[in-house]
C-alpha positions in Angstrom: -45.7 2.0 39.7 -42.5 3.2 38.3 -40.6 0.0 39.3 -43.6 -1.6 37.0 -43.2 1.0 34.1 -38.9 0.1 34.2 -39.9 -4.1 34.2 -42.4 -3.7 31.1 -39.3 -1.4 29.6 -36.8 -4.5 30.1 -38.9 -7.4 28.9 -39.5 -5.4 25.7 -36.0 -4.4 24.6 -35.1 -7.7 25.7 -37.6 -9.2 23.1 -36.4 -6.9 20.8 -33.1 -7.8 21.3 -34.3 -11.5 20.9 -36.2 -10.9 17.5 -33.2 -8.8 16.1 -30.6 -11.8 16.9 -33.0 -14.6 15.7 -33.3 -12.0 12.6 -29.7 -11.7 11.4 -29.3 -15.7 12.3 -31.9 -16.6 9.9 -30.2 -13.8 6.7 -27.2 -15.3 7.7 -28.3 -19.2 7.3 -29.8 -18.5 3.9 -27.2 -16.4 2.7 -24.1 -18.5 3.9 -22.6 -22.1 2.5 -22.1 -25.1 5.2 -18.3 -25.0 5.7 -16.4 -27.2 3.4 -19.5 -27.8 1.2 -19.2 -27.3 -2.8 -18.8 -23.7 -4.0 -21.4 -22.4 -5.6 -19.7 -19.5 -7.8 -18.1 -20.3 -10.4 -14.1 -21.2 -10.0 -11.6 -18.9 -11.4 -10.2 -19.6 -14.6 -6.3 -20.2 -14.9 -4.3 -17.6 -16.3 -3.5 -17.7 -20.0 -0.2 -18.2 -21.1 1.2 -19.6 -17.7 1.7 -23.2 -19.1 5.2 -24.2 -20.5 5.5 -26.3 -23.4 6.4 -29.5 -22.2 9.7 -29.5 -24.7 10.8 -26.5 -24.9 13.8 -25.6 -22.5 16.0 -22.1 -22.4 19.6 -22.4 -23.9 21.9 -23.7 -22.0 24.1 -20.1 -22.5 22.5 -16.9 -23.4 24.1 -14.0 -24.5 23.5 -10.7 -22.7 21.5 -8.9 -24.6 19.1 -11.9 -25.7 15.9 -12.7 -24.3 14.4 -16.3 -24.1 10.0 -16.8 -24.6 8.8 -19.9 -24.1 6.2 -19.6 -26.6 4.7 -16.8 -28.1 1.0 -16.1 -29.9 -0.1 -14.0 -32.3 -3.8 -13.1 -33.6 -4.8 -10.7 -36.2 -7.8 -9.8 -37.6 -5.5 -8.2 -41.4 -2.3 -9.1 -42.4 -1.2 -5.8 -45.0 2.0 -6.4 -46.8 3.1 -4.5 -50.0 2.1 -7.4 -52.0 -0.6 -9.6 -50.2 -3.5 -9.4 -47.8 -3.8 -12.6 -45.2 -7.0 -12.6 -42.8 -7.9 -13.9 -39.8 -4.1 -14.8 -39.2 -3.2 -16.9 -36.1 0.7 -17.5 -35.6 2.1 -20.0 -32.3 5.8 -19.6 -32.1 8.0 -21.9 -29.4 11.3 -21.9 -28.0 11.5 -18.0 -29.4 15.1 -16.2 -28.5 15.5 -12.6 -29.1 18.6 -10.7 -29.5 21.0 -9.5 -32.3 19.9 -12.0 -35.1 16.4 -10.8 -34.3 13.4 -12.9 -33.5 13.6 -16.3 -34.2 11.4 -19.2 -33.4 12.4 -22.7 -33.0 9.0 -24.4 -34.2 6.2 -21.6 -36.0 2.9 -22.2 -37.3 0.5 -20.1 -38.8 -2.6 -20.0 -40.4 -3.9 -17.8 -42.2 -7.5 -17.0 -44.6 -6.4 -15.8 -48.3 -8.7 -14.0 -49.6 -10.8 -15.1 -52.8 -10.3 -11.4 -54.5 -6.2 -11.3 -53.5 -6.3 -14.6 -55.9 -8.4 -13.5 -58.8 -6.7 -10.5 -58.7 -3.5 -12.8 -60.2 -5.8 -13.9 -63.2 -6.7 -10.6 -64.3 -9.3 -8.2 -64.1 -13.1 -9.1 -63.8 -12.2 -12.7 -62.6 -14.0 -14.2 -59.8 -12.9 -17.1 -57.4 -15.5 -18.5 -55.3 -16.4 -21.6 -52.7 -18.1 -24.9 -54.9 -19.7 -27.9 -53.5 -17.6 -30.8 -52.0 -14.7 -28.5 -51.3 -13.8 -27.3 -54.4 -13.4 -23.7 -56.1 -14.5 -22.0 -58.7 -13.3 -19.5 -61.4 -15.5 -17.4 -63.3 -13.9 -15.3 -66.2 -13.3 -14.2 -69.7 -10.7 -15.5 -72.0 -9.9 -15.4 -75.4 -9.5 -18.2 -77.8 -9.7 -18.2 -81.6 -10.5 -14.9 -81.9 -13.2 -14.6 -79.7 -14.0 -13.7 -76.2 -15.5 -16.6 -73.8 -17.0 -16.8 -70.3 -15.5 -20.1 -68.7 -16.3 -21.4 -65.6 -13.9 -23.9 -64.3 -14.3 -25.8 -61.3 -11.4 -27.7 -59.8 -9.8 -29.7 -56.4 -7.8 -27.7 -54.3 -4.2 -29.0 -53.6 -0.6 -28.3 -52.2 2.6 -28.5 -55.1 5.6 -27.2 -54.5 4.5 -24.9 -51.4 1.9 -23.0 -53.8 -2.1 -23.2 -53.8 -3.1 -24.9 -57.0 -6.4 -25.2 -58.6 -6.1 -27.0 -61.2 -9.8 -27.0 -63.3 -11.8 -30.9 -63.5 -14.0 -29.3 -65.3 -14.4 -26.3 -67.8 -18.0 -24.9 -69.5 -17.8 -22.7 -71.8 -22.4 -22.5 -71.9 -22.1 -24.0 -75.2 -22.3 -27.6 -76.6 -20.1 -29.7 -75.3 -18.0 -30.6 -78.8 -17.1 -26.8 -78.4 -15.9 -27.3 -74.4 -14.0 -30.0 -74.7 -12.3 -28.7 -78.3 -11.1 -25.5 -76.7 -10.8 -26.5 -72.9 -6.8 -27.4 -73.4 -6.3 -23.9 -75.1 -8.0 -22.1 -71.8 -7.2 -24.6 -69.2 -4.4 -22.7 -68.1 -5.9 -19.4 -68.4 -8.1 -20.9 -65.4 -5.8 -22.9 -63.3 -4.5 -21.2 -59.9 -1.1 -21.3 -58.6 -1.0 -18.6 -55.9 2.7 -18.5 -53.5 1.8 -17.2 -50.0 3.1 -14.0 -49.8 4.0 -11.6 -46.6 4.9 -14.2 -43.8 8.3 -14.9 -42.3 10.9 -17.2 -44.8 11.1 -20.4 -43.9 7.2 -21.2 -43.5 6.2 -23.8 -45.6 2.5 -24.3 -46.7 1.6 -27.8 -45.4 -2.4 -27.9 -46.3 -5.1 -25.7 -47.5 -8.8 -25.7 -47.5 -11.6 -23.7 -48.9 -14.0 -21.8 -47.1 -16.3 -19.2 -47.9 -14.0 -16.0 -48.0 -11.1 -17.7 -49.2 -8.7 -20.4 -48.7 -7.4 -21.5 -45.4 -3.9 -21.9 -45.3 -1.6 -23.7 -42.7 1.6 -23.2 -42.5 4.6 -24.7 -40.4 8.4 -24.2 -39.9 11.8 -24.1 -37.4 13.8 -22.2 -37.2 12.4 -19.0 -38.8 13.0 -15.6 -38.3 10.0 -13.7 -37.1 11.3 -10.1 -37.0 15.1 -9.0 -38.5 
């Protein structure tokens, strides 16, 4: 009898033990990859900033106290200077050296949003510069001419001269016939016209295009040799 009770006891751990092992085997076919086979998470992402530029080699002879960046980048939201607000600024210096001249970049670009307000506040108060069709701009304000006070609204092309932002008006209304626009529209043409020098960024950047956008006018901006920081 007992040697029957100690049998029945064997053959059911055993089959427990069988059930357990079958068990796990199964969790750990579904859970596990075939070896070798296509990962299914996703694959890490390289590391930012690890590439070199492809031309841009240390001195040949550095001085001790000067430190040699590949490139270097540069993103901010506000650009505050005593005289100028930039947004949205990006700047991508290369072949950067630091040390007793300063900071000084080989090759820099930037770009950089000016604001629509940070130009209208150049043509006086209650002016407003806006975004118009086909990638033009608009200023809205009031001049005076022959004595009397007008609202003009002057739409012009946006262009590059001379490293400045120019607007330069194609066309002026004044709301009134058009013998009266086009009679006083050479007296207020340039009390409309735009020419706005990019202030607050290292010298030696030169303004190379510009575009409009809806909060201002997207600058770009190139250079060598320029010193970031004195």
């Amino acid at each position: 009898m007992e040697w029957t009770r100690v049998k029945d006891w064997l053959i059911g751990a055993t089959g427990m033990v069988l059930v357990l092992v079958v068990g796990v085997a199964i969790i750990f076919w579904v859970v596990s990859d075939p070896a070798g086979g296509d990962e299914s998470g996703p694959a890490p992402s390289p590391t930012l900033g690890t590439e070199r530029p492809p031309d841009a080699e240390p001195p040949a002879e550095m001085l001790e106290d000067e430190l040699w960046l590949a490139d270097l980048e540069l993103d901010a939201g506000m650009v505050v200077t005593a005289g100028s607000v930039l947004r949205d600024v990006r700047a991508v210096g290369q072949d950067v050296v630091t040390g007793p001249d300063g900071l000084v970049a080989a090759q820099l670009a930037v770009d950089a949003t000016v604001p629509f307000e940070v130009v209208a506040d150049e043509l006086g108060n209650g002016t407003v510069v806006g975004a118009a069709d086909g990638g033009q701009a608009t200023v809205v304000r009031t001049v005076e001419a022959f004595g009397r006070e007008l609202r003009v609204i002057a739409t012009g092309t946006v262009e590059v001269e001379a490293g400045r932002i120019v607007v330069e008006p194609r066309s002026i209304d004044f709301g009134g016939p058009d013998f009266l626009s086009d009679a006083t529209a050479a007296v207020v043409r340039r009390l409309v016209t735009i020419e706005h020098d990019i202030e607050g960024l290292p010298e030696g950047l030169v303004l190379q295009d510009v575009a409009v956008q809806n909060d201002g006018f997207r600058a770009s901006l190139r250079g060598e040799d320029v010193k970031i920081v004195r």
